[in-house]
N, C-alpha and C positions, 0 to 999 in steps of 0.2 A: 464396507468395513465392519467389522466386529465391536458390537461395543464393550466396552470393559468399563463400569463402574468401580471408578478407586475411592476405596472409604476411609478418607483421610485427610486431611487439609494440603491444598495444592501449595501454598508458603512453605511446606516443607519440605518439599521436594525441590529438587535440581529441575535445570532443564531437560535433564538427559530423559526424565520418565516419558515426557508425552512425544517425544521428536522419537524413542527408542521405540515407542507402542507401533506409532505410525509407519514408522521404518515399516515392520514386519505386519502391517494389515489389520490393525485395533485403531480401533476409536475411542481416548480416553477421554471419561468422565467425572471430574473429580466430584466427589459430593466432601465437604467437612463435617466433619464427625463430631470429634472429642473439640471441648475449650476447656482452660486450666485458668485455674486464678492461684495467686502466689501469696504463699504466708512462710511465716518463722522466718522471714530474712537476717533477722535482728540475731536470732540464734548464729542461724548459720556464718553469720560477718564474724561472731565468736570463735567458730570455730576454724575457720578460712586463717582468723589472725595467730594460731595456734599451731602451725604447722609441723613443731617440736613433740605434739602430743601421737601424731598418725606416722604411720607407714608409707600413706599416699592417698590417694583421691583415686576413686571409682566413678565412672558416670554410664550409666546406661539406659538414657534418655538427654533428646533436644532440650527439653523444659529443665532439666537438671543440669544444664549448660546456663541456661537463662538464666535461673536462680541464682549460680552463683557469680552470672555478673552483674546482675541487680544488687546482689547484697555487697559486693564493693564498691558500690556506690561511683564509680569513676574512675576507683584508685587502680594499680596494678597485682596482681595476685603476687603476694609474697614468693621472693625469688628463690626463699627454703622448700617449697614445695618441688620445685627444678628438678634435683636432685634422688627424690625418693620414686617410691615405684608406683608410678599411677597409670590407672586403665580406662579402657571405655570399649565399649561395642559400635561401629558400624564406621566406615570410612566418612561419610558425612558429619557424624561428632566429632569425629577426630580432627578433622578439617578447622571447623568451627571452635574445637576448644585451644589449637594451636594459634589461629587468629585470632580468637576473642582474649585468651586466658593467656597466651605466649607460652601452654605447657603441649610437652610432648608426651602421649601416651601411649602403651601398648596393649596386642589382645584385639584392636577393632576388626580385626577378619574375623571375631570370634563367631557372629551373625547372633547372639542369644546369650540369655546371662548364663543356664548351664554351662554352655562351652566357655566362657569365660572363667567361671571360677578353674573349670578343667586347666586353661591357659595361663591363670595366676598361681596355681599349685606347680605346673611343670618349670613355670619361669626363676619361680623362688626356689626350688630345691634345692640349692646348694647356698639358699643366701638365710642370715639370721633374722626372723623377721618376730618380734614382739610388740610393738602396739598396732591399736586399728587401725583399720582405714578409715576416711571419712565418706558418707552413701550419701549424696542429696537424690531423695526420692520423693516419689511421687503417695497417694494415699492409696493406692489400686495396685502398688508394687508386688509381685510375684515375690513367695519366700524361699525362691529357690537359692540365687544367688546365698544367701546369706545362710541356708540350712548347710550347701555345697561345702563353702568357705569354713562354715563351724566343723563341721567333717574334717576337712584338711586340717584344721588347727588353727587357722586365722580368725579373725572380730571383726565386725564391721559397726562404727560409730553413725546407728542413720538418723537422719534429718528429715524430717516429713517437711518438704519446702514449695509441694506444688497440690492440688485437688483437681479432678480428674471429673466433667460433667461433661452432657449431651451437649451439641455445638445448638444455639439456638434455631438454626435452620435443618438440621436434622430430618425432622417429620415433615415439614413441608416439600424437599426435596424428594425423598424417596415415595409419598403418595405422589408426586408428580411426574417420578422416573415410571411409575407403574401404571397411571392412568389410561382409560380407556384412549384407544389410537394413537400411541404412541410407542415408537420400535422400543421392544425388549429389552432389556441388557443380554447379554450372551453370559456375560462373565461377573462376578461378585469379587473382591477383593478385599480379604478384610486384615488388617494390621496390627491388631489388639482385642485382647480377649474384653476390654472395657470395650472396642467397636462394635462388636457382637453384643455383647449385650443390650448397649442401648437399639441397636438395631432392629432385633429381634425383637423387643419390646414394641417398636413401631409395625413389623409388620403384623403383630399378635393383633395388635388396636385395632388395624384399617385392614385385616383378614387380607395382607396385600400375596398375591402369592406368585412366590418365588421358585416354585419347582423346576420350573425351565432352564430355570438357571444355573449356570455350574457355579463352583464356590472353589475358592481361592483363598488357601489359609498362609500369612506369611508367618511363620516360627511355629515349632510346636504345642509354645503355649496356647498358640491362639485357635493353633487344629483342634486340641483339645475344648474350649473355651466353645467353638462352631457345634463339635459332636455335643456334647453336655447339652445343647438346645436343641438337640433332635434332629441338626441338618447333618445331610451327606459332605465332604470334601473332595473336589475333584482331585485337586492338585495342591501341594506345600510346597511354597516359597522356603528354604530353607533359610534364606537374608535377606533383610530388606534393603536390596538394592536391585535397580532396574533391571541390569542383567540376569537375576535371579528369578526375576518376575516375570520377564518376560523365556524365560527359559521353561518355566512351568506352564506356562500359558501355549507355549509351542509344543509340550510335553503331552499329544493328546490320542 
């Protein structure tokens, strides 16, 4: 089998990734990447309880899910949010923000925040929309989203409510995927232009080399994010979701 190194934390994912790899003849390996520690909850419960001042709620991140059911502390997300137009990226938040948060949102096929704000401009067109939205974001948040939206004419209210650092097993995993007598990886898969970076950092240290390997960019930003450090991209995942992944991975 083929190995495929996914750089990413296996909690996040479904079961569908590793049984979906396997189907088609990979061998996944999750390595965790990124850890996040959460702050400004205290803000954000401010503004959760204020639902009269937004448009709606954006999410485009798990940890921006977390957040804001950390900062309710237990309670249930006010049932004025119901109502207004809120969004997220990827079927799995969506999942998770209908079960955690009781809210339904739209836009999660979007696969990327570009195409989302693309998604929240065509959906509004004909509706009147003047206050923000509310963003719980991360500290590594891409400005696209928000440059898009200001384009169209919308605001976005954000909430820095997550920090984005090297997972503490990081460097020990990857010199260990690469050490002497031990099979290759075939495949690199990277999820976040933060993944790449710390990554890249570790193979610069331990001169680990990875030329053999093909690389695996899921969304744009992160292709981009890959090139910027000098490496080639075989193939983009245009969404992060398995069938996507593995659709590019087949794509050879």
């Amino acid at each position: 089998m083929r190995k495929v190194v996914i750089l990413k934390s296996e909690s996040e994912n479904s079961e569908s990734y590793p049984s979906l790899l396997r189907k088609h003849g990979f061998e996944p390996v999750f390595v965790p990447t990124l850890d996040f520690s959460f702050k400004n909850l205290d803000v954000l419960r401010d503004r959760l309880l204020s639902p009269y001042k937004y448009s709606g709620l954006i999410f485009t991140s798990p940890r921006a899910i977390t957040a804001v059911w950390d900062a309710l502390e237990g309670n249930r997300l006010k049932d004025d949010w119901k109502p207004l137009e809120n969004y997220s990226v990827g079927e799995t938040s969506s999942d998770l923000i209908q079960r955690k948060l009781e809210l339904t949102t739209k836009g999660q096929h979007s696969g990327n925040a570009s195409n989302l704000a693309d998604f929240i401009k065509t959906d509004l067109y004909d509706k009147t929309v003047t206050m923000p939205f509310l963003f719980p974001c991360g500290n590594l948040k891409q400005d696209v989203l928000q440059n898009k939206l200001s384009e169209y004419g919308y605001s976005l209210d954000c909430v820095e409510v997550y920090e984005t650092v090297p997972h503490r097993d990081l460097e020990r995993n990857l010199v260990d995927l690469f050490r002497e007598g031990v099979v290759r990886p075939e495949y690199l898969l990277f999820f976040s232009p933060s993944g790449i970076n710390y990554c890249a950092s570790v193979f610069e240290r331990h001169k680990l080399d990875i030329d053999g390997c093909r690389i695996v960019a899921i969304g744009p930003s992160t292709k981009k994010a890959i090139e910027n450090k000098g490496f080639a991209v075989h193939r983009t995942a245009e969404k992060p979701s398995p069938e996507y992944v593995v659709s590019a991975l087949l794509d050879t």
